[in-house]
C-alpha positions as CSV (number, residue, x, y, z in Angstrom):
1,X,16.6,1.7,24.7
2,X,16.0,3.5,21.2
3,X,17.5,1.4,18.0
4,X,21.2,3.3,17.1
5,X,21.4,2.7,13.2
6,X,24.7,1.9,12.3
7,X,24.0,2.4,8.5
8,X,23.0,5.9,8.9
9,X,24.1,7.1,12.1
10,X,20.7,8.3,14.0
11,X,18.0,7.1,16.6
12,X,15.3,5.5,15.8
13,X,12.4,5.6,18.3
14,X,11.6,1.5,18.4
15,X,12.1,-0.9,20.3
16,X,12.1,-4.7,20.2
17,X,11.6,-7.2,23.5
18,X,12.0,-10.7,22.9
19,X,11.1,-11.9,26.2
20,X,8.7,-9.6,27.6
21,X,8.5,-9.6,31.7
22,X,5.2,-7.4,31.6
23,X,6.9,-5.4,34.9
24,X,7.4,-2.1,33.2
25,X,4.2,-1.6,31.2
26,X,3.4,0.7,29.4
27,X,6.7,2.2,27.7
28,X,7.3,5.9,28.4
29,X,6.1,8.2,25.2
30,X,5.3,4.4,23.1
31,X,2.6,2.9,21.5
32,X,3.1,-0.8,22.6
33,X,2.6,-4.5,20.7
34,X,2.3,-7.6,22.8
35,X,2.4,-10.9,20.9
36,X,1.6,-13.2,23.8
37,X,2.7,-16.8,22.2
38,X,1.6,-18.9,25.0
39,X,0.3,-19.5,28.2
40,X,-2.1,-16.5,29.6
41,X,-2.2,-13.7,31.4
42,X,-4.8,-11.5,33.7
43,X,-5.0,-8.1,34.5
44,X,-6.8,-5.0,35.0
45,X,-6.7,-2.2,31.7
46,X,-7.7,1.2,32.5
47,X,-9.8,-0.2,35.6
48,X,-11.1,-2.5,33.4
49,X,-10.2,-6.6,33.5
50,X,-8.6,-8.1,31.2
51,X,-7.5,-11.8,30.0
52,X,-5.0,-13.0,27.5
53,X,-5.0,-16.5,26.2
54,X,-2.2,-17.5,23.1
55,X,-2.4,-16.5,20.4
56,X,-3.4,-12.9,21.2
57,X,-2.2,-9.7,20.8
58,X,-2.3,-6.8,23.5
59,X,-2.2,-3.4,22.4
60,X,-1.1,-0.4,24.9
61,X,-0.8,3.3,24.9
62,X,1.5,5.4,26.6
63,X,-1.2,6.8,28.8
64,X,-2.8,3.2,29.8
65,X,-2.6,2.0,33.8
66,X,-2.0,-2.0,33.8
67,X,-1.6,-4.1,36.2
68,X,-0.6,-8.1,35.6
69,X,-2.1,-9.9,38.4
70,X,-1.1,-13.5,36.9
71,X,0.7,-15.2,34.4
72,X,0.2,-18.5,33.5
73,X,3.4,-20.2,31.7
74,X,3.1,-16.8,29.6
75,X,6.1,-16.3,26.7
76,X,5.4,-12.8,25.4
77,X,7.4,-10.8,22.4
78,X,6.9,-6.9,22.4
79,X,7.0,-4.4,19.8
80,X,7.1,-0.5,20.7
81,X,7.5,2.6,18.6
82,X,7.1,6.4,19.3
83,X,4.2,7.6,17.3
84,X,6.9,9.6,15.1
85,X,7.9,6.2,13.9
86,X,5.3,6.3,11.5
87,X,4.7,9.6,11.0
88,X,7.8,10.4,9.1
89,X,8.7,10.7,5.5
90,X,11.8,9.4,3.7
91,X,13.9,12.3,2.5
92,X,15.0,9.8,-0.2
93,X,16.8,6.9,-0.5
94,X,19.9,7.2,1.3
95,X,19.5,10.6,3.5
96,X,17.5,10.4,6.5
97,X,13.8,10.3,7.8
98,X,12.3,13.5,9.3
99,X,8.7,14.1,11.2
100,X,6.0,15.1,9.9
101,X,2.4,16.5,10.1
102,X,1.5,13.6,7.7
103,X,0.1,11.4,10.2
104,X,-0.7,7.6,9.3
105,X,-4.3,6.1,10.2
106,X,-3.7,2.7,10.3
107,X,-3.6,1.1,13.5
108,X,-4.8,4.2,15.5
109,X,-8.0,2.7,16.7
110,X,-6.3,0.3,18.0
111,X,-4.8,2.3,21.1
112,X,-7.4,5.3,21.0
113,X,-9.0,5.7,24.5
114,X,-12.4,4.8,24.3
115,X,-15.4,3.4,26.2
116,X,-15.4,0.3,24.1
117,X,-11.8,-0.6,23.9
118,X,-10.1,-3.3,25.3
119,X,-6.4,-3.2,24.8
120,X,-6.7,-6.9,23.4
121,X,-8.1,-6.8,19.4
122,X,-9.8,-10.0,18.5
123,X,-7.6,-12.5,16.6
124,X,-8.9,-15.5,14.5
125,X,-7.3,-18.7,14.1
126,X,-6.4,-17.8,10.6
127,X,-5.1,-14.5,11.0
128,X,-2.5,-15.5,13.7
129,X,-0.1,-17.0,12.0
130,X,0.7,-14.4,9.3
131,X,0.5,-11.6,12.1
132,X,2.9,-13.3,14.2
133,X,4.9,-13.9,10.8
134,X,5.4,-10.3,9.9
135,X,6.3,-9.3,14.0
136,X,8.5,-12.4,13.5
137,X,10.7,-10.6,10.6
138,X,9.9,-6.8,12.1
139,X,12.0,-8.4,15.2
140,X,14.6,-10.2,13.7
141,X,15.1,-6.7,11.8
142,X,15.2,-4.7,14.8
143,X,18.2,-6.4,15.6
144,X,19.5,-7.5,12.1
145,X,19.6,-4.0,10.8
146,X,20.6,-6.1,7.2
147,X,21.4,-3.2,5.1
148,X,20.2,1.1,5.1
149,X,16.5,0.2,4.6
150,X,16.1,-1.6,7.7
151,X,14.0,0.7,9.1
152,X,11.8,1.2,6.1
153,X,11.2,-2.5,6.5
154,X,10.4,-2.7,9.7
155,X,7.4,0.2,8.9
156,X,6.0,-1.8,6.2
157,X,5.9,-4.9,8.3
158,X,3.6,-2.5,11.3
159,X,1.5,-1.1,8.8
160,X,0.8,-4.4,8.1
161,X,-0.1,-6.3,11.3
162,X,-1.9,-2.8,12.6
163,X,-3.6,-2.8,9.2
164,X,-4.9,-6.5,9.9
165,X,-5.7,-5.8,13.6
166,X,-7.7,-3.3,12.9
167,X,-9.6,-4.5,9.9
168,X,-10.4,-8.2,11.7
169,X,-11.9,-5.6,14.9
170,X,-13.7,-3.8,12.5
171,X,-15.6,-6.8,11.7
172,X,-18.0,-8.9,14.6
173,X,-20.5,-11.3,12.5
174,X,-19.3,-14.4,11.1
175,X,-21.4,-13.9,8.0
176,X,-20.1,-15.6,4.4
177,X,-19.0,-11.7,3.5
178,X,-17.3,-11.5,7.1
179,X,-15.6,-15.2,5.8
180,X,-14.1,-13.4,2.9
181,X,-13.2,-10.6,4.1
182,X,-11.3,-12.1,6.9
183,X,-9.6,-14.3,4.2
184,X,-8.8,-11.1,2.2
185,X,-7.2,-9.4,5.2
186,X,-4.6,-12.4,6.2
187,X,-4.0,-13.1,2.6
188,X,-4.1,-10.0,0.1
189,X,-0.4,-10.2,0.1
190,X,-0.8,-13.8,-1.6
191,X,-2.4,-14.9,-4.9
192,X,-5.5,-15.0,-4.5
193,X,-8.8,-15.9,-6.4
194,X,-12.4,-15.3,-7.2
195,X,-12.5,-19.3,-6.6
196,X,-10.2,-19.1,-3.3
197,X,-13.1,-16.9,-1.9
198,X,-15.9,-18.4,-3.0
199,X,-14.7,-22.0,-1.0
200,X,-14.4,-19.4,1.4
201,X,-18.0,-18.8,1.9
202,X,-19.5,-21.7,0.2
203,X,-21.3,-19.7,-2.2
204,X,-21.2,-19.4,-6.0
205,X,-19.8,-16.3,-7.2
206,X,-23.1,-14.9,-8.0
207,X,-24.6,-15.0,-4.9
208,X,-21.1,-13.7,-3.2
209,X,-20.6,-11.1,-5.1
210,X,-24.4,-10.0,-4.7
211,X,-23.9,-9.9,-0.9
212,X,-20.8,-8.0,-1.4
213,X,-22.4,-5.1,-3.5
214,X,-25.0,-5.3,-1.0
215,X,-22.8,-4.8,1.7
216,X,-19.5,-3.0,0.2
217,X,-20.8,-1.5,-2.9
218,X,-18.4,-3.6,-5.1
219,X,-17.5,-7.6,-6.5
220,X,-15.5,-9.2,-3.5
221,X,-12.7,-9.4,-6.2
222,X,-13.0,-5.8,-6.7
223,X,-12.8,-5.2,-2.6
224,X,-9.9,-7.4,-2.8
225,X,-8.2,-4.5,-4.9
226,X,-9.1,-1.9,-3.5
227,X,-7.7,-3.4,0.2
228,X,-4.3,-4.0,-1.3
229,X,-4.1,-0.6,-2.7
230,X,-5.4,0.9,1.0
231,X,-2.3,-0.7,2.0
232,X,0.0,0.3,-0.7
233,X,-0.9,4.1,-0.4
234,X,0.0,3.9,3.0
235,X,3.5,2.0,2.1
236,X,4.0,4.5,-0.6
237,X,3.4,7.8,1.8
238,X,5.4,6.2,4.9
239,X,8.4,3.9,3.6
240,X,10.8,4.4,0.8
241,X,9.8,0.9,-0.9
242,X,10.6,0.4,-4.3
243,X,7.1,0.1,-6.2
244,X,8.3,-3.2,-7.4
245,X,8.8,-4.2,-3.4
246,X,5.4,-2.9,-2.6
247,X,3.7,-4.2,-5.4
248,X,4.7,-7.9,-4.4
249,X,3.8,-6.9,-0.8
250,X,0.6,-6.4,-1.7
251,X,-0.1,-9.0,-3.6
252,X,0.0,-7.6,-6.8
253,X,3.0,-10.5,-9.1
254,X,4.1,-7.4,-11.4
255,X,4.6,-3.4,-11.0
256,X,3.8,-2.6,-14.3
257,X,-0.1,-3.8,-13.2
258,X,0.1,-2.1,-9.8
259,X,0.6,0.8,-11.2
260,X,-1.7,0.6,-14.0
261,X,-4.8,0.2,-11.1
262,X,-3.3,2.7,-8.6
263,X,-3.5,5.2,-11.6
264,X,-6.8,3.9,-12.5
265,X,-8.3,4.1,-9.2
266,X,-6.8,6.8,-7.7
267,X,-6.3,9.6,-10.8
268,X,-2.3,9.8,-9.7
269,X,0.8,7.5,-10.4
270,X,2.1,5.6,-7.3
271,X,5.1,8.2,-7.8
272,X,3.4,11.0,-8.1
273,X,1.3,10.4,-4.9
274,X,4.2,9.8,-3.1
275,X,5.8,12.6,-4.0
276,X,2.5,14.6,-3.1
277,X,2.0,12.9,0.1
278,X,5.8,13.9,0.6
279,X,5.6,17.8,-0.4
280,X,2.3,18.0,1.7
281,X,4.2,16.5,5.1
282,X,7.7,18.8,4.3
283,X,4.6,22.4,4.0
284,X,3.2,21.8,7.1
């Protein structure tokens, strides 16, 4: 059943299973996250079979066919959200959320019908635990609904993991650059430094920032920035976050820097992109 918020009196389109039973896949009008925390399951996707061992992830649209033809000790915690979820903006602080044309790209690969898709994104040992951290706290949230912003929370917390999902799937070599930028993509939201990733790929930072130009156009260091600002203009467009709250989400330690390289890189202030990104969604 939707989410009722309390602090504001309205529906919100989510919805948060903490012991999924797999019998009513997939949720009417949802796009659906399946944290599978142990055991395994099999199946068949879209005519297609599949197989998922913990830690893994399944990831299921509202007009997928699956069918579980075993489960093997499987625990399972699922996450689903109309697609309005995300694309909505915050009137402001206290007043309500209303959809939009403004529509969030993060993540959408990830349940786009395709030949190539599989429902179940490859995970690395790594990346697990921090995924499973943020669905952790999006959960606990669900139900907590700890103050007005609960919901704003719980968006920043999905653009994360579908972020991560979706930049690990976009990368299929296990090459010193695809060693960073795994590292980069579990840990932006950490300190993190030009020594951190050069352990990472047992190179000097000559030689790894050569193969990053080479491959990215920029210093791995400089990628690193550029990723936690990806992530920030997406927190900025689809939450109400202070820029304080997003800079230490993204791994930036103070908002008076954030801001400086947002300007910097992207010619606005993180307020006035917001409010851009905001006056665009309300004129269409």
């Amino acid at each position: 059943m939707p989410q009722i918020d309390r602090h504001k009196d309205r529906t919100v389109n989510i919805e948060f299973v903490a012991a999924e039973d797999f019998k009513c896949l997939p949720y009417p009008e949802r796009l659906t996250l399946i944290f599978v925390t142990s055991g395994s399951i099999n199946g068949v996707l879209n005519e297609r079979p599949i197989a998922v061992s913990a830690p893994g992830v399944l990831c299921l649209s509202e007009d997928d066919t699956i069918q579980i033809l075993e489960k093997h000790n499987a625990c399972a915690q699922s996450f689903c959200y109309h697609p309005d979820f995300l694309n909505s903006t915050p009137i402001s602080e206290t007043e309500d959320y209303f959809p939009s044309q403004l529509k969030i790209q993060t993540g959408f690969s990830l349940f786009l019908s395709n030949p190539t898709r599989t429902g179940v994104p490859f995970i690395t040992e790594k990346a697990y635990p921090q995924l499973f951290e943020w669905f952790f706290v999006l959960g606990t949230e669900v139900y907590a609904q700890s103050d007005a912003r609960w919901a704003c929370r719980i968006k920043k917390y999905l653009i994360q993991i579908l972020g991560m999902l979706e930049d690990l799937n976009r990368e299929n070599e296990q090459s010193p650059v695809d060693l960073v930028l795994e590292y980069i993509y579990t840990n932006y939201s950490d300190k993190v430094t030009l020594e951190d990733l050069t352990k990472c790929a047992h190179l000097n930072r000559v030689s790894l920032n050569k193969r990053f130009q080479e491959r990215c156009g920029c210093t791995a260091m400089g990628y690193l920035l550029l990723h936690r600002l990806k992530v920030a203009g997406d927190l900025l467009t689809h939450t109400d976050m202070s820029l304080n709250e997003i800079a230490r989400a993204t791994g930036f330690e103070y908002d008076t820097y954030f801001i400086k390289q947002f300007t910097a890189k992207r010619g606005l202030s993180p307020t006035v992109y917001r409010n851009l990104s905001r006056q665009f969604a309300t004129a269409q």
